[in-house]
C-alpha positions in Angstrom: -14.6 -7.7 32.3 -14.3 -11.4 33.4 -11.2 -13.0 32.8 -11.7 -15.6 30.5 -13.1 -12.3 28.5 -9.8 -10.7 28.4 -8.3 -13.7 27.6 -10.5 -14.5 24.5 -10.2 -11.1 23.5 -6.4 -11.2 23.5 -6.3 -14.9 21.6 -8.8 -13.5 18.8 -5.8 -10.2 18.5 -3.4 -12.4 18.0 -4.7 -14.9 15.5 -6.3 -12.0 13.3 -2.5 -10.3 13.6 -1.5 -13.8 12.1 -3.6 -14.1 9.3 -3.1 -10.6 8.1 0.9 -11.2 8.5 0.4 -14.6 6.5 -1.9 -12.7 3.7 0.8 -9.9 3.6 3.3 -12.6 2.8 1.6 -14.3 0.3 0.8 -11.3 -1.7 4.3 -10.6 -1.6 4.7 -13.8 -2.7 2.6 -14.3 -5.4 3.9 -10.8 -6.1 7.3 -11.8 -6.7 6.6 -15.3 -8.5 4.7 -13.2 -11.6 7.3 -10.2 -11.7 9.7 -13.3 -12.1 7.9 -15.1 -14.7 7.4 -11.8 -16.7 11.2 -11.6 -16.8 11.6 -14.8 -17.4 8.8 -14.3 -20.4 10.6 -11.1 -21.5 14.0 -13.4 -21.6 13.0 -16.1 -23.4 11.7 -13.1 -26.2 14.7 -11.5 -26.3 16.6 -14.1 -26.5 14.9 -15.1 -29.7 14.6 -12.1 -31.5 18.9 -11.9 -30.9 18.9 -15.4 -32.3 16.1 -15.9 -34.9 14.8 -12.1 -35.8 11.7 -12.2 -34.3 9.8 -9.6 -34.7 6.4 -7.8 -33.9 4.1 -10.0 -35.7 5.4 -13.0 -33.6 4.7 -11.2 -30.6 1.4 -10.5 -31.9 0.2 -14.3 -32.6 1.4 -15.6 -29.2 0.0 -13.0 -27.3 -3.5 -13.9 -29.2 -2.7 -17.9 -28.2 -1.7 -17.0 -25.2 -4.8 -15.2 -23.9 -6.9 -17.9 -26.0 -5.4 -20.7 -23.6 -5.6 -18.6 -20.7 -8.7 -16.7 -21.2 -9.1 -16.0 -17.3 -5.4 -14.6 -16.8 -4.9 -10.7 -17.3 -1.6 -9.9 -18.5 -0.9 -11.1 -21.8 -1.4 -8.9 -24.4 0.8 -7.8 -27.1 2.2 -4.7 -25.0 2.5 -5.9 -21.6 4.4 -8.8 -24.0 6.7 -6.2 -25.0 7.2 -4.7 -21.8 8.2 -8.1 -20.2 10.7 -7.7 -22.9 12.1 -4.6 -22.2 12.2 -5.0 -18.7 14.6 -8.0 -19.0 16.7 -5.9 -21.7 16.7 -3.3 -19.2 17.5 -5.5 -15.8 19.1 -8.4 -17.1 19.5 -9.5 -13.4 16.3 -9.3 -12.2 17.2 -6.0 -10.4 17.0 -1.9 -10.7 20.3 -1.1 -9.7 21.1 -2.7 -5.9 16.8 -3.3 -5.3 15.2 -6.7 -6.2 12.5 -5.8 -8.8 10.5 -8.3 -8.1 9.6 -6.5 -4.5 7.0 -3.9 -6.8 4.1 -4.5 -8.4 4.5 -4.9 -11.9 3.1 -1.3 -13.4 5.4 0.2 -10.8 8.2 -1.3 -12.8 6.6 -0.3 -15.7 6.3 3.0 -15.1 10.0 3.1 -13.8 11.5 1.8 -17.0 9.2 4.4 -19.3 8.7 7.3 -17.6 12.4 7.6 -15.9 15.6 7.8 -18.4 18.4 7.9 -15.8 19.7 4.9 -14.0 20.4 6.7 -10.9 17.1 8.2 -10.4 15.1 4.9 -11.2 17.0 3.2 -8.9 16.5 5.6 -6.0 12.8 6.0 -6.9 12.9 2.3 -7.0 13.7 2.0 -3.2 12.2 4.8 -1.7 9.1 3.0 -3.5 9.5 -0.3 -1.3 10.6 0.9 1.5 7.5 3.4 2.3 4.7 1.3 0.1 4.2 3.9 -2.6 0.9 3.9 -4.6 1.3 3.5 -8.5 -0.2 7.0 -8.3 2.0 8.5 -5.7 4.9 6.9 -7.6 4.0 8.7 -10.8 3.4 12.1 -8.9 7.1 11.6 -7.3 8.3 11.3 -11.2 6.4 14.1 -11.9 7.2 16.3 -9.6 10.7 15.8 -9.5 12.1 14.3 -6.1 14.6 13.1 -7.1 16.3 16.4 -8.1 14.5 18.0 -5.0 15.5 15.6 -1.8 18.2 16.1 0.4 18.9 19.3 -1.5 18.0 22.0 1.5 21.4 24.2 2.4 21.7 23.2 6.1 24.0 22.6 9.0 23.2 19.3 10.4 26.9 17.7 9.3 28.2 20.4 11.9 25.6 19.7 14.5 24.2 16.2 14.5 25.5 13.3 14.7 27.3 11.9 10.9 23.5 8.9 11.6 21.4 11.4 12.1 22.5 14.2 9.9 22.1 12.2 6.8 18.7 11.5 7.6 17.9 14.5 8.3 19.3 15.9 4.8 17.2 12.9 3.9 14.4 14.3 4.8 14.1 17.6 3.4 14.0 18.9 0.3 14.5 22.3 -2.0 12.6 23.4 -3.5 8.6 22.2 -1.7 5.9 22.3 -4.6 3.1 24.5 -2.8 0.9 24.6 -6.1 -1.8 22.8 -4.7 -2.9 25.8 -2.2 -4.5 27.6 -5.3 -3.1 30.5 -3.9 -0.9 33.2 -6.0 2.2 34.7 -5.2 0.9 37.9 -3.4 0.2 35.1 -0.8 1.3 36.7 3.2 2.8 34.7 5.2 -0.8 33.7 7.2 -2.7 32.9 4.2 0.2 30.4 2.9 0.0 28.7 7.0 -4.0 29.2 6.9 -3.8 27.1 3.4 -1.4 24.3 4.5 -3.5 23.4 7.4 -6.6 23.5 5.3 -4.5 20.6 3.1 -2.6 19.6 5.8 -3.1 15.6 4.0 -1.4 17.7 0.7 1.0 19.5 2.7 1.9 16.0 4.8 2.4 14.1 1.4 4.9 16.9 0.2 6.7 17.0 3.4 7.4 13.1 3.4 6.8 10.1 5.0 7.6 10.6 9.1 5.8 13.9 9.7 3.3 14.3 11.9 1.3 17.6 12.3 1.2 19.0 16.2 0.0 22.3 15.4 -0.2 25.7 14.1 0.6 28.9 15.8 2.2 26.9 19.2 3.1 29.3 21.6 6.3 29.7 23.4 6.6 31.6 26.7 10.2 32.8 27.7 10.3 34.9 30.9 7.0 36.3 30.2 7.4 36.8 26.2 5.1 35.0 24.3 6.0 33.8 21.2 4.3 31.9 18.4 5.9 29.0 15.8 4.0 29.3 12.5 3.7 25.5 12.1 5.3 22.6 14.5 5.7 18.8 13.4 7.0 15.6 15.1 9.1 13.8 13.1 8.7 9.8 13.5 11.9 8.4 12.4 14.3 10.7 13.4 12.3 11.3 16.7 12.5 15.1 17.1 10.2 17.9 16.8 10.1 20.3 13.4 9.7 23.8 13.8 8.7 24.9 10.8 8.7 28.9 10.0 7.6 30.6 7.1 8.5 33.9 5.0 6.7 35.3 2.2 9.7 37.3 1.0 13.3 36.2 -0.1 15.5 35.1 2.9 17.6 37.2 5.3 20.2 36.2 7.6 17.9 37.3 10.7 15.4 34.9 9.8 17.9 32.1 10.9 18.7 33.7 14.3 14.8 34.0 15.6 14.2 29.9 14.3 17.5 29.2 16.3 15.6 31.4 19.0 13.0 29.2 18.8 15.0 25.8 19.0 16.6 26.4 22.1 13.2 27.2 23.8 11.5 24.0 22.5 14.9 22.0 23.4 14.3 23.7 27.1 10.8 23.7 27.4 9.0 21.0 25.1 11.5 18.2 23.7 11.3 14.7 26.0 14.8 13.6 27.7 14.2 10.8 25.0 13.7 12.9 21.9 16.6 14.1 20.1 17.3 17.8 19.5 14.7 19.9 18.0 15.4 20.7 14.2 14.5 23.5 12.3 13.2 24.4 8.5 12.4 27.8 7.3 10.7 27.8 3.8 11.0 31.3 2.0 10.3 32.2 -1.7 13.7 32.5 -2.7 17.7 32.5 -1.2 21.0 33.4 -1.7 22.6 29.8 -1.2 26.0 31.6 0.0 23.9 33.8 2.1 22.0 31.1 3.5 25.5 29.1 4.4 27.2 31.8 5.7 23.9 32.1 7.9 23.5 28.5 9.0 27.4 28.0 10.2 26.9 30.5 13.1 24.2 29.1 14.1 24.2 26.1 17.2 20.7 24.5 16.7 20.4 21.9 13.6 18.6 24.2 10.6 17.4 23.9 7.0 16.7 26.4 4.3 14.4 25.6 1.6 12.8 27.5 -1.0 8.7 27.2 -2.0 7.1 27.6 -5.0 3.1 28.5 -5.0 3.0 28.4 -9.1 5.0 25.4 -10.6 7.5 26.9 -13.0 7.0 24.9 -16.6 9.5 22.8 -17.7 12.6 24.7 -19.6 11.5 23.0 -22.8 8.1 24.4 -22.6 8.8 27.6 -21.8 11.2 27.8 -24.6 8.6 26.8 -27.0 5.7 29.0 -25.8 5.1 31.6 -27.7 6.0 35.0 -26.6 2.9 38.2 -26.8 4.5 39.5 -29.9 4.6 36.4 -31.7 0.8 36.1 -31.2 0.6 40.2 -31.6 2.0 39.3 -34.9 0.2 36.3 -36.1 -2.7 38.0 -35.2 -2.0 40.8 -37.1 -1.3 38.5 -40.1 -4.4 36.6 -39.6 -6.5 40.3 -40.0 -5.0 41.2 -43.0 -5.3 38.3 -44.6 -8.9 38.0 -44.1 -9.2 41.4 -45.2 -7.5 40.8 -48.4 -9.9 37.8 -49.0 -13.1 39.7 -48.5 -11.9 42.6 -50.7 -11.2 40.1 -53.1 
């Protein structure tokens, strides 16, 4: 290619790099400007129902004027009114805990301040929503699905064998129990159909993993003096620059399962891992554990491990189950159902 080619090519990068860096940072802009107006909206309300009782039918004529004098701006109806309302009752200082509000969209902050009722889980969703660009949707599936109460909750050892840096984000990283009820699988599942399944939603699987996994394979093999070996599923992990071994068990945990992954570390470490990747880290999922058993496990080991549990079938909430009712309630409405149509036809 003739020079002046290259060097066309290599201007026409870099200006298109920065006009999409100068779009990027408008958006964000404009962005932050109407998440601060809508606070500054939901003040000024607040401020004078406090001071002058305003109520819902004043809310209801300026939110008709308003969309009458600005007929092309979305935005101003009577309920996003009242949600600019209660998002200044709720973050009088323009923030969700530590994170600046105004770096989300808007229905991202709406959905925060409905759908989540503790501060300390709004405020974590809050900037684990920034800093990896979460979807409205992918938001609402992380409320759903709990992450909160699942991340960083694996029984590991990486405080005793990483680095204090490292170790937190690896706790970070991982999380107890994973939600496998996408697979459409039941819990007869072997340990080949689960791994079959995950591959075949590997973009599921990824998304339930986290952000910073990267699939290398499935069944990798592992030759040590003339053994072969196979590791059910293997991952790179992006931020914390290591490789995931990833084993799986279709029964409850046992302490041996620990001692073959740590096999398995110390053979990727000597075979595999760069002299610029850190130590490879391991995460065996199994239907259920004995969190004191799994400890006691994990402290003899020398290779960085996790523990989590799976679940193919999402369990229902506690206050569903509770209000289900049980066969012999419906055994016995049924019952009472019979006889009283029986007693209405003899009558």
């Amino acid at each position: 290619m003739p020079p002046i080619q290259n060097s066309y090519i290599s201007l026409f990068s870099d200006i298109k790099q920065r006009i999409q860096t100068a779009r990027s940072r408008a958006a964000l802009a404009v962005n932050a400007e109407l998440i601060r107006l809508y606070w500054d909206i939901g003040r000024t309300l607040l401020v004078r129902r406090e001071k002058e009782g305003w109520g819902g039918k004043v809310v209801d004529r300026l939110a008709a004027d308003l969309q009458a004098a600005f007929p092309g701006m979305k935005g101003l109806s009577r309920a996003n009114l009242k949600y600019m309302r209660y998002f200044a009752e709720c973050c009088p200082d323009l923030r969700i805990g530590q994170q600046a509000a105004d770096q989300l969209p808007w229905f991202h902050l709406v959905t925060l301040l409905t759908k989540v009722d503790r501060d300390p889980e709004r405020e974590w969703l809050c900037c684990r929503a920034v800093q990896e660009g979460w979807s409205r949707a992918a938001l609402e599936a992380n409320i759903s699905n709990r992450l909160f109460d699942r991340q960083g909750q694996t029984v590991n050892n990486f405080e005793a064998r990483m680095p204090a840096v490292e170790a937190a984000m690896a706790k970070e990283a991982l999380k107890d129990p994973y939600l496998f009820d996408f697979l459409g699988i039941g819990e007869q599942a072997q340990e080949r159909d689960i791994e079959d399944a995950l591959t075949r939603h590997i973009t599921r699987f990824l998304l339930e993993l986290g952000a910073g996994f990267a699939f290398v394979g499935k069944q990798v093999p592992l030759t040590v003096g003339g053994d072969r070996f196979l590791l059910d599923l293997l991952f790179y992990h992006t931020r914390l620059k290591c490789y995931v071994v990833v084993e799986l068990k279709a029964k409850d945990f046992k302490p041996e399962h620990a001692g073959k992954l740590n096999f398995y570390l110390t053979a990727m470490d000597a075979q595999v891992k760069a002299s610029d990747d850190r130590p490879t880290m391991g995460l065996l999922l199994c239907r259920k554990k004995n969190r004191m058993v799994a400890e006691y496990a994990l402290s003899g080991m020398e290779k960085p491990l996790g523990i989590s549990e799976y679940q193919l079938l999402r369990a229902l909430p506690d206050p569903l189950d509770r209000n289900l009712p049980t066969i012999e309630d419906l055994e016995e409405a049924l019952s009472g159902e019979l006889e009283l149509r029986a007693s209405e036809e003899a009558g």
